[in-house]
MMTF fields as JSON, N, C-alpha, C and O atoms, coordinates in Angstrom:
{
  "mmtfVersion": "1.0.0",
  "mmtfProducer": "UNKNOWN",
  "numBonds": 315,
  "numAtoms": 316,
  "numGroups": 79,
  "numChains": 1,
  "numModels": 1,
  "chainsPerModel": [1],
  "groupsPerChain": [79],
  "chainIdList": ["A"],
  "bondAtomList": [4, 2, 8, 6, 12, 10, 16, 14, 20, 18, 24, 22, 28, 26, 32, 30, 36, 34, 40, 38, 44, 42, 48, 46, 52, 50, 56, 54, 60, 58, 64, 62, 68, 66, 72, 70, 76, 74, 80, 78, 84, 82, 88, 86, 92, 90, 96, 94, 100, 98, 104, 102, 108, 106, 112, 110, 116, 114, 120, 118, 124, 122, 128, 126, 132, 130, 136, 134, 140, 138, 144, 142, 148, 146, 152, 150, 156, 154, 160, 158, 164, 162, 168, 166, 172, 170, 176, 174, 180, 178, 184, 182, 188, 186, 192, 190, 196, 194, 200, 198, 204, 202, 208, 206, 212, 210, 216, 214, 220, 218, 224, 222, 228, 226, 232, 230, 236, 234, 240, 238, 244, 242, 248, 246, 252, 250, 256, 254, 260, 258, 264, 262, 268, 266, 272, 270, 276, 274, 280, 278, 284, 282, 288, 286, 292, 290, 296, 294, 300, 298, 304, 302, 308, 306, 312, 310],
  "bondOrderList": [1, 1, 1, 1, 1, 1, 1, 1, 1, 1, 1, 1, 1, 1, 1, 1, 1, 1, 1, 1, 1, 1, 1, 1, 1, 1, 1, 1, 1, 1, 1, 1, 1, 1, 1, 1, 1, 1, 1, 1, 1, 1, 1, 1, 1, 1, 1, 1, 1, 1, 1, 1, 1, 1, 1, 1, 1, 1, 1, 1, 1, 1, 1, 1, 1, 1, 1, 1, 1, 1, 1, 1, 1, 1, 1, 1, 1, 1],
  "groupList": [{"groupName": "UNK", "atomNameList": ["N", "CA", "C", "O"], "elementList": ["N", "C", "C", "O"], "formalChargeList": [0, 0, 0, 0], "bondAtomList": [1, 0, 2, 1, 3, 2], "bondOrderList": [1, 1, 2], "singleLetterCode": "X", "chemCompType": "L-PEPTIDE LINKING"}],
  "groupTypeList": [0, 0, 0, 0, 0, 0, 0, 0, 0, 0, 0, 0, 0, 0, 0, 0, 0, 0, 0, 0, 0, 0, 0, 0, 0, 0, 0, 0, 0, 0, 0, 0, 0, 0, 0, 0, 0, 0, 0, 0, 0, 0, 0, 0, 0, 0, 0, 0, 0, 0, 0, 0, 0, 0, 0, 0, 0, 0, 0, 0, 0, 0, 0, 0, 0, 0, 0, 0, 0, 0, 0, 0, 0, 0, 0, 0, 0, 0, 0],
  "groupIdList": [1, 2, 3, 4, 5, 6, 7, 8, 9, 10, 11, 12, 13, 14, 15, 16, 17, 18, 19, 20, 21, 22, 23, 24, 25, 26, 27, 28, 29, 30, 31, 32, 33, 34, 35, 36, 37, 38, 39, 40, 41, 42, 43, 44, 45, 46, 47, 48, 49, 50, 51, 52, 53, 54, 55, 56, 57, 58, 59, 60, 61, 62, 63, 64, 65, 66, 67, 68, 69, 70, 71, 72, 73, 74, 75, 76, 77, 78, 79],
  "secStructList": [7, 6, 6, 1, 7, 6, 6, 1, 5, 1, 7, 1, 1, 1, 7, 7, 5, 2, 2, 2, 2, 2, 2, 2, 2, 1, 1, 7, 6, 6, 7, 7, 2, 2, 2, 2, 2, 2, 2, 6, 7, 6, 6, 6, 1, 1, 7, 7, 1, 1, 7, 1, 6, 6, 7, 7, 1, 1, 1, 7, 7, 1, 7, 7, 2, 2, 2, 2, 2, 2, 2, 2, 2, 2, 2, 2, 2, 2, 7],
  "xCoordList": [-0.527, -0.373, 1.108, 1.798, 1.672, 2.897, 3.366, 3.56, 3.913, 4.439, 4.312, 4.718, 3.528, 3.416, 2.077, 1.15, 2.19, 0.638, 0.508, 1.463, -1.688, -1.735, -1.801, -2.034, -1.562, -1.024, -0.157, 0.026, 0.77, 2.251, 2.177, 1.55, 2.836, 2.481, 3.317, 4.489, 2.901, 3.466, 4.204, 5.435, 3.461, 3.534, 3.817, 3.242, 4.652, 5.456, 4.621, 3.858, 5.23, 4.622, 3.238, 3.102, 2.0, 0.606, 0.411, -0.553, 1.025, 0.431, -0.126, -0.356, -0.521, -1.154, -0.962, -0.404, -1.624, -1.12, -1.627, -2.274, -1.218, -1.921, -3.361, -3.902, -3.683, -5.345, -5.989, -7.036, -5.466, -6.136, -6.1, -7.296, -5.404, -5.264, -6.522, -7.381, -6.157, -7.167, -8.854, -9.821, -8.743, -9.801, -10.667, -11.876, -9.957, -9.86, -10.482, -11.371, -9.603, -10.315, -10.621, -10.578, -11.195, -12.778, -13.884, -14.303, -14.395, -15.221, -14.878, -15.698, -13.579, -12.636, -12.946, -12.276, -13.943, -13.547, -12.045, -11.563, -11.63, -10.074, -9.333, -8.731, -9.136, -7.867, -6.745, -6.255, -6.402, -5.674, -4.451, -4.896, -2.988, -2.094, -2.949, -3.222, -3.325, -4.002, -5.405, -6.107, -5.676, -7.172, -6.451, -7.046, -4.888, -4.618, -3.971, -4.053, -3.572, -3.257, -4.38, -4.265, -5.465, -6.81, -7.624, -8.054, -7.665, -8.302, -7.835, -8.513, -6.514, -5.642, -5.073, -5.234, -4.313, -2.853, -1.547, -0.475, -1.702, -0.535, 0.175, -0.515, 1.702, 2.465, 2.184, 2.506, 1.706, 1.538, 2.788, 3.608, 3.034, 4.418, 5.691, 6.025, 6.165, 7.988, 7.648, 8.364, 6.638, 6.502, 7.693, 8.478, 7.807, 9.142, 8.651, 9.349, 7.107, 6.249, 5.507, 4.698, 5.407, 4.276, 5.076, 4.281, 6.458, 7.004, 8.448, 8.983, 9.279, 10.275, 11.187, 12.2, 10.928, 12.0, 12.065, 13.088, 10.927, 10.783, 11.431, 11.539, 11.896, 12.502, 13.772, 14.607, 14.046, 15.295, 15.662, 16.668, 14.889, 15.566, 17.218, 18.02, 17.09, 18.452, 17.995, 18.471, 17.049, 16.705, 15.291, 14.124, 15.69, 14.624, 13.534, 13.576, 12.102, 11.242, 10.944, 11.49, 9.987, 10.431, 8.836, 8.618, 7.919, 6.731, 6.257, 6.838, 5.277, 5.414, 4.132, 3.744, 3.322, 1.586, 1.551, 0.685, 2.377, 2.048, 2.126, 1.825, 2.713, 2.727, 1.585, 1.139, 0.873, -0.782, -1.535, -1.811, -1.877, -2.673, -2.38, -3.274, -1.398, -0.981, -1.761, -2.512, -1.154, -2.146, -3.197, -4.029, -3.616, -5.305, -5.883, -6.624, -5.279, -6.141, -5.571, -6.471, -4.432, -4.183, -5.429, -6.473, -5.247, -6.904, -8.018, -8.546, -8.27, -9.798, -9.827, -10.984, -8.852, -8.866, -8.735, -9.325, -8.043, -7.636, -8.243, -8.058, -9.082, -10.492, -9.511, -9.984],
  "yCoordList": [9.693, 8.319, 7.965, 7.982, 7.592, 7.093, 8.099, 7.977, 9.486, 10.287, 11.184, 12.346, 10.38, 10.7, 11.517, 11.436, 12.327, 12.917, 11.939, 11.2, 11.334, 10.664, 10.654, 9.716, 11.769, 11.633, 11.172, 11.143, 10.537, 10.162, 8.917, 8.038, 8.684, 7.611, 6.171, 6.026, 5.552, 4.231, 3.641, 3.657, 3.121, 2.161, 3.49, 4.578, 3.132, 4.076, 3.781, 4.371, 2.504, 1.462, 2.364, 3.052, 1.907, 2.003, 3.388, 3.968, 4.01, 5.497, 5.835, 7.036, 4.824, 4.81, 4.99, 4.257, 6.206, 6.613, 5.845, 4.798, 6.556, 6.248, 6.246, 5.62, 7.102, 7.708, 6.7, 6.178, 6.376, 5.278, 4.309, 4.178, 3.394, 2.295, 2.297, 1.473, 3.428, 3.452, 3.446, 2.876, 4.416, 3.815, 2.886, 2.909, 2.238, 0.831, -0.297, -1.108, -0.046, -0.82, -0.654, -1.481, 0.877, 0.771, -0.283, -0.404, -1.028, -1.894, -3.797, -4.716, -3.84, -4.874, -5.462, -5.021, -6.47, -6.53, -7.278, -6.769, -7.784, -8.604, -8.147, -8.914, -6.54, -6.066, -7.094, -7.392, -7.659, -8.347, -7.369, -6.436, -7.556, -7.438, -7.433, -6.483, -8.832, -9.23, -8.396, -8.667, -7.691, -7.018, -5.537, -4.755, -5.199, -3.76, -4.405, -3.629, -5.263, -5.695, -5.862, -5.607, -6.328, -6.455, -5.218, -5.091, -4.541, -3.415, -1.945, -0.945, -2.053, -0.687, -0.961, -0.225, -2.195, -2.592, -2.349, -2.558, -1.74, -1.279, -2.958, -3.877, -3.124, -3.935, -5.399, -6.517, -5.22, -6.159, -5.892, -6.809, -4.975, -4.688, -5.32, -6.5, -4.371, -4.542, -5.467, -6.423, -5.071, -5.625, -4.649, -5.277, -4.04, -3.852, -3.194, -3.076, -2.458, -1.657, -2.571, -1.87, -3.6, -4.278, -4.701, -5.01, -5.014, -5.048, -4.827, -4.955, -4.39, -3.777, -5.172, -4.926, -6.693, -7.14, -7.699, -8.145, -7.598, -7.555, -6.873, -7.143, -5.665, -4.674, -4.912, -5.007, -5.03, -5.207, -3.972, -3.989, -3.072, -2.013, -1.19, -1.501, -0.185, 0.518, 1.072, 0.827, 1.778, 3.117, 2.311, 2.207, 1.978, 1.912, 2.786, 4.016, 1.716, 2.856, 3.386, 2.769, 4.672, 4.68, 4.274, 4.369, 3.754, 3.198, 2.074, 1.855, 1.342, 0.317, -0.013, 0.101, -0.596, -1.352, -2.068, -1.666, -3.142, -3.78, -2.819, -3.07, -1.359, -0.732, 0.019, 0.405, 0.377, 1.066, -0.233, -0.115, -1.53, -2.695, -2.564, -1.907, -2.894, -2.912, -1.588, -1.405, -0.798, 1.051, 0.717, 0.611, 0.472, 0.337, -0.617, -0.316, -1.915, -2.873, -2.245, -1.791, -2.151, -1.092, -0.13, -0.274, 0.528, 1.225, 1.003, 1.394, 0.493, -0.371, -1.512, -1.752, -2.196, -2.711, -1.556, -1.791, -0.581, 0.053, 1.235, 2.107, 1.406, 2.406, 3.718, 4.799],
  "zCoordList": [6.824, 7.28, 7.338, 6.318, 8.735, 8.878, 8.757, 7.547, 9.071, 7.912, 6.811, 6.798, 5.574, 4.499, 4.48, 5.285, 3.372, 2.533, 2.184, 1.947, 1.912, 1.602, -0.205, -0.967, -0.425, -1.975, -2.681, -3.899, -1.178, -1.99, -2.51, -1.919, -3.73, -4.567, -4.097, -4.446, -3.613, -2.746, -4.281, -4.299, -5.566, -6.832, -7.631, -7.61, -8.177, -9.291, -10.648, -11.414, -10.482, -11.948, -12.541, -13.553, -11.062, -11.703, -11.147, -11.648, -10.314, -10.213, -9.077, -8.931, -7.884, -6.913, -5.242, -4.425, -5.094, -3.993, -2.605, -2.64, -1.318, -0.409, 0.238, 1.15, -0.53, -0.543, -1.424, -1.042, -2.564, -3.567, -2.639, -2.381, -1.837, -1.552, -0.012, 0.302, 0.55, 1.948, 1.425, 1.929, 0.082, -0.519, -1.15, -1.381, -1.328, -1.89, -1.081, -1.342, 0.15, 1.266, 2.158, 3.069, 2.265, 3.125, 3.314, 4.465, 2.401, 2.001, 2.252, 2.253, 2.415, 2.636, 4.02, 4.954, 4.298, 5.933, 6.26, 7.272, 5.987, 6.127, 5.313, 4.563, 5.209, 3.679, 3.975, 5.064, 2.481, 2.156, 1.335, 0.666, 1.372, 0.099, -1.192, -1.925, -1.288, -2.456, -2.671, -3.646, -2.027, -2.466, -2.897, -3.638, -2.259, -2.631, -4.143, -5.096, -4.31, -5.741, -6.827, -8.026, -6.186, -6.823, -7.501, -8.647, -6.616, -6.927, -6.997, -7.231, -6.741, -7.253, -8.579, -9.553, -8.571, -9.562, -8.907, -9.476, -7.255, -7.078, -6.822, -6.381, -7.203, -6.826, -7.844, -7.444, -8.839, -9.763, -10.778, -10.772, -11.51, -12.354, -11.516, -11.405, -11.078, -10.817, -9.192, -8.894, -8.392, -7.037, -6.391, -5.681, -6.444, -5.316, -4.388, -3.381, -4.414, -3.4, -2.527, -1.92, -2.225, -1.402, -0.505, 0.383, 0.024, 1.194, 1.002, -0.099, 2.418, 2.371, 1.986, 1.331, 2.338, 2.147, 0.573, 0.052, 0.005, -1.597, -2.813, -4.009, -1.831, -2.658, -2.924, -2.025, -4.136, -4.975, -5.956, -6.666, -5.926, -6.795, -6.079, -5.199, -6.935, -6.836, -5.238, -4.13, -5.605, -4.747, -3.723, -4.102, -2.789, -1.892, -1.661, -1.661, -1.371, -1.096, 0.297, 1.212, 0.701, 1.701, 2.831, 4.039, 1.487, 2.502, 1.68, 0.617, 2.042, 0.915, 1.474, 2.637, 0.082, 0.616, 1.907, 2.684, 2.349, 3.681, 4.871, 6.038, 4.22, 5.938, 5.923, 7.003, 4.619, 4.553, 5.307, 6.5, 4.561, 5.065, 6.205, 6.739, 7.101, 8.777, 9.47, 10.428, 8.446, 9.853, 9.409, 10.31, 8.345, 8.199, 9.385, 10.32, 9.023, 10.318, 11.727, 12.434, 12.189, 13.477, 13.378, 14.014, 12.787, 12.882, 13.388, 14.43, 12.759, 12.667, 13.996, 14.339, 14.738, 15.562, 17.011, 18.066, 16.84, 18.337, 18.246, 19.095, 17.147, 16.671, 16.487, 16.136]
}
């Protein structure tokens, strides 16, 4: 996805990769941010993974939860 294996761990903090999160919200009809926060943990600690302009750490990341939520619904809308 985008790039990445979906093993690569988007949330440092809680551990959670890209595969956790697509899994997550399969079941989601309107995936929300807030449902990958809900039901992973990703982006509840430090936050600096759920969007690029959020990020305040040293070291930028180089994918972040809103760009999984976005390909997911891109998905699911253009099949």
């Amino acid at each position: 996805m985008l790039g990445f294996d979906e093993s690569y761990e988007i949330c440092n903090c809680k551990k959670v990769s890209i595969e956790e999160i697509i899994v997550a919200l399969e079941k989601e009809q309107n995936p929300t941010l807030s449902d990958i926060q809900d039901l992973t943990g990703a982006g509840t600690e430090c936050r600096y993974c759920i969007f690029k302009e959020g990020d305040n750490g040293k070291m930028k990341k180089n994918i972040y939860c809103k760009d999984v939520l976005n390909k997911i619904k891109n998905e699911r809308i253009n099949g």
